[in-house]
C-alpha positions in Angstrom: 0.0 0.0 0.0 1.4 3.7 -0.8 -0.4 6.4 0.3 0.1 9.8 -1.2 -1.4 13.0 0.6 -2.6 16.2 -0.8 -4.9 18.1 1.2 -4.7 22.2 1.1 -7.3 23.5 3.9 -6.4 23.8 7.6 -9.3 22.1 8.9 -9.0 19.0 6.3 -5.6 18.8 7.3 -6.1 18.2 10.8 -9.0 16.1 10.0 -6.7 14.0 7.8 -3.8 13.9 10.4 -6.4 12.6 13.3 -8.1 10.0 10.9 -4.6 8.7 9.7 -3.2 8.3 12.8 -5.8 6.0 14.3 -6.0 4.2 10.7 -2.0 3.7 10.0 -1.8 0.1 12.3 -4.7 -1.2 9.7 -3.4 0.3 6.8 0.1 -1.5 7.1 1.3 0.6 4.4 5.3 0.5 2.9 5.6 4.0 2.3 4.5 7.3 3.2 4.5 10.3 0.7 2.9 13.8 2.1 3.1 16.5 -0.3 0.6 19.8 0.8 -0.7 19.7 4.3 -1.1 22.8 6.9 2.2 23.2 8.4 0.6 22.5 11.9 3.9 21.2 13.5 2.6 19.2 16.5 0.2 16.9 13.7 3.0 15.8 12.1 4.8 14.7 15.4 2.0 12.8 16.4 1.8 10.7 13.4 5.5 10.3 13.1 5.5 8.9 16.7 2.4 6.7 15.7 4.6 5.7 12.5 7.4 4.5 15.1 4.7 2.5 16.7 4.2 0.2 13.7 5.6 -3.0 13.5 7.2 -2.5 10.0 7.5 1.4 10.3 6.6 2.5 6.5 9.4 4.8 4.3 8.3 8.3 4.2 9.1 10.8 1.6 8.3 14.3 1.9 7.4 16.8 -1.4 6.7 20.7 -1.8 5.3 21.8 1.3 5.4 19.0 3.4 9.5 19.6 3.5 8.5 22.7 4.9 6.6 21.3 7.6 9.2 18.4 8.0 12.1 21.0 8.6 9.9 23.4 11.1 9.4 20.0 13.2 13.1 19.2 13.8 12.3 15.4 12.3 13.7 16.0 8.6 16.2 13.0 9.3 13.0 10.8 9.9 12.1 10.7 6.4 13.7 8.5 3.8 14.0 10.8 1.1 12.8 14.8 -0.2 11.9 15.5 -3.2 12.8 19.6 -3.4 13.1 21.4 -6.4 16.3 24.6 -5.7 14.0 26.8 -5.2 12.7 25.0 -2.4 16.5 23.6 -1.3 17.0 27.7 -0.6 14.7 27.5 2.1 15.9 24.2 3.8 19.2 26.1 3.8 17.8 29.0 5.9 17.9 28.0 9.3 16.0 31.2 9.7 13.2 31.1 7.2 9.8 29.8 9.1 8.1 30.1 5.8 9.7 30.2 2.1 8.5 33.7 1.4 11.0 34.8 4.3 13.8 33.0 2.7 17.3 34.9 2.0 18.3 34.6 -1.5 15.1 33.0 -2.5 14.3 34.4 -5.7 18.2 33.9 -7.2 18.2 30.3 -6.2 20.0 28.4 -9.6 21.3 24.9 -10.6 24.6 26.3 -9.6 23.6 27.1 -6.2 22.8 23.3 -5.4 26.2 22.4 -3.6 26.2 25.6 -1.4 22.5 25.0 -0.4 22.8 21.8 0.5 25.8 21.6 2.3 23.9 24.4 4.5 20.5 22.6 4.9 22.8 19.4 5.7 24.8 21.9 8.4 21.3 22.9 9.8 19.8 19.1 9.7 17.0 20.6 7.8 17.1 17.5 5.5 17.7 13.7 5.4 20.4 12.2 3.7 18.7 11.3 0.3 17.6 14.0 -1.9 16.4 14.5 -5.2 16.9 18.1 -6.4 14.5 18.2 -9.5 15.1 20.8 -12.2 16.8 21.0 -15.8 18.9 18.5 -14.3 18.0 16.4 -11.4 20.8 16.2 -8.7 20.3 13.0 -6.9 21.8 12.8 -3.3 22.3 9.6 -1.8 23.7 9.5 2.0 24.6 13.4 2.3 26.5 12.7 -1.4 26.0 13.3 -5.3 25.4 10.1 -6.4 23.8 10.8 -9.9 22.9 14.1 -12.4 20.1 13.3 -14.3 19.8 15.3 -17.7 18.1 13.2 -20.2 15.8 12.9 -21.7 15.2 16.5 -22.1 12.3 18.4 -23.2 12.1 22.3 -22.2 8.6 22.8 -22.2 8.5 20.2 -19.5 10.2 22.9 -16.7 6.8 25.1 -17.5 4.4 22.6 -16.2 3.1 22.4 -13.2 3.0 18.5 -11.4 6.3 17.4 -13.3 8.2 17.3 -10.1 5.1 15.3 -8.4 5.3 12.4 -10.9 8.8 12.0 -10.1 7.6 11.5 -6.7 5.1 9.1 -7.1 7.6 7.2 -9.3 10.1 7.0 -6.0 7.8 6.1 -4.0 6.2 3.2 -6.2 9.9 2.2 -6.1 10.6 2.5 -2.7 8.0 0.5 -2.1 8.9 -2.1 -3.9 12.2 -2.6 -2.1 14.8 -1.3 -4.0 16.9 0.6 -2.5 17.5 4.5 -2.7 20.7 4.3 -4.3 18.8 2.8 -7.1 15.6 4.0 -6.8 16.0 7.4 -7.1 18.5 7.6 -10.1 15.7 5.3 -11.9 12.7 7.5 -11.2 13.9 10.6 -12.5 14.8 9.7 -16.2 11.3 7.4 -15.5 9.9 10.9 -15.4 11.0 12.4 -17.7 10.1 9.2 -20.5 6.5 10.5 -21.4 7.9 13.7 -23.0 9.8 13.2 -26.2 6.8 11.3 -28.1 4.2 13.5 -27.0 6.1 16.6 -27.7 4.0 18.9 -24.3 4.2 22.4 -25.0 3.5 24.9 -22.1 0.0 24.3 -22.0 -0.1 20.8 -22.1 -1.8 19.6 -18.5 -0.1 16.8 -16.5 -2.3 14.5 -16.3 -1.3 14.0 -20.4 1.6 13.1 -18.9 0.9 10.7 -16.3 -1.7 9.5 -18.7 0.8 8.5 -21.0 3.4 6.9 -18.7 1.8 3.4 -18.6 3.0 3.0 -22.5 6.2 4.2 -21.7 7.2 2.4 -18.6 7.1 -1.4 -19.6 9.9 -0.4 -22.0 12.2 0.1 -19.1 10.9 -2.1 -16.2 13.3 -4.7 -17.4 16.3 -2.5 -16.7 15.0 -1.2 -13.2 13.3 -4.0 -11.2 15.3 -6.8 -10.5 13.4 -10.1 -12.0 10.1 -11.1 -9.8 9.0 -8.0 -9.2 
C-alpha cells in the first residue's frame, strides 16, 4: 500500500492527520508520501511517533510543502527521502526562514547554487540524507553525497508545467516501495519521469495529467532495466 497525501485547507488537514493516525496500524502501508498539508507542527509529530509504533514502520518521503513542515518540526532525518526542487532547497538552507516567502536569496536560487544549499540545509539538519533536487537537471543525493545528475531525456517545455516534479515522486515512491533501495531507486525514477515527454512533444500548456496519462505506455519499456526479476 502507498499512500500519497494532498490536502490544502487547515481544517482538512487536521482532519486528515487525526483520521490517519488512528487508521496507519490497519493500513500496514510500505511508504508514506505527504506532499501539501497545513504546516501545523505538532500533527506531524503525532503521526510520526504513531509511525514509530508500527511494527514495520513504512518509508516516508516528503514533497513541496510537506518539507517545509518536516524541517519546522526538527524530524527531517525521519524521512527517507525529499523530493525539493532549488527553489525550495533555498529554504531548507535558511535555518532562519519559518516560511519560504522569508527565505534569503530565494528568488536567485539556480542549478549552480545546489552544492552551497545543500551543504547548509545538511549543516542545519534541515534534511535527510537522500535527496532528489529536481530541475533542468535532477541532482540525486544519496547519503549526504551526489550520487547521480540526471539530464536526459530532455524536453524544455516540460520545466513550465506544473505536477512534473510530483510524478517524479510518485515514481520514487512506487519504487521505494517495492524494495529497491535508494541508491537505485532514485537515479531510476527521474529519467522514469521524464520518459513520457519526447513522443508527446508537451508544449507549455499541455496539462499533467497527459503526462501521467501516457506513462503506462512508456514504462514497460524500461521495467526490465529497473526492477530486478520477480517483481
Amino acid at each position: 500500500t502507498v499512500i500519497r497525501i494532498i490536502v490544502y485547507r487547515y481544517t482538512g488537514s487536521r482532519q486528515l492527520y487525526a483520521w490517519l493516525e488512528k487508521a496507519l496500524p490497519a493500513l500496514a502501508p510500505r511508504g508514506l508520501t505527504f506532499h501539501y498539508l497545513f504546516p501545523d507542527v505538532d500533527w506531524p509529530n503525532r503521526l510520526l511517533l504513531a509511525v514509530r509504533e508500527l511494527e514495520n514502520a513504512p518509508l516516508m518521503v516528503a514533497d513541496a510543502g510537506f518539507m517545509y513542515v518536516a524541517k519546522m518540526s526538527g524530524y527531517a532525518d525521519a524521512y527517507e527521502l525529499f523530493t525539493p526542487d532549488v527553489g525550495e532547497l533555498a529554504f531548507l538552507a535558511d535555518e532562519k526562514a519559518p516560511h519560504p516567502f522569508y527565505t534569503r536569496g530565494f528568488l536567485l536560487a539556480e542549478e549552480q547554487n545546489i552544492p552551497v544549499l545543500l551543504a547548509r540545509a545538511q549543516e542545519h539538519g534541515n534534511c535527510p540524507a537522500n535527496l532528489i533536487i529536481k530541475g533542468k537537471a535532477d541532482h540525486i543525493i544519496h547519503e549526504g553525497r551526489l550520487h547521480a545528475v540526471v539530464d536526459s531525456p530532455s524536453v524544455p517545455a516540460m520545466e513550465c508545467i506544473g505536477g512534473t516534479g510530483d510524478i517524479v515522486t510518485g515514481l520514487v515512491t512506487g519504487l521505494l516501495c517495492a524494495r529497491l533501495p535508494t541508491a537505485t531507486a532514485a537515479p531510476a525514477a527521474a529519467p522514469l519521469a521524464r520518459l513520457p515527454a519526447p513522443p508527446f512533444r508537451p508544449d507549455p500548456s499541455t496539462p499533467v495529467s497527459r503526462l501521467t496519462a501516457a506513462l503506462p505506455a512508456v514504462l514497460p519499456r524500461r521495467r526490465a532495466e529497473i526492477l530486478p526479476p520477480g517483481r
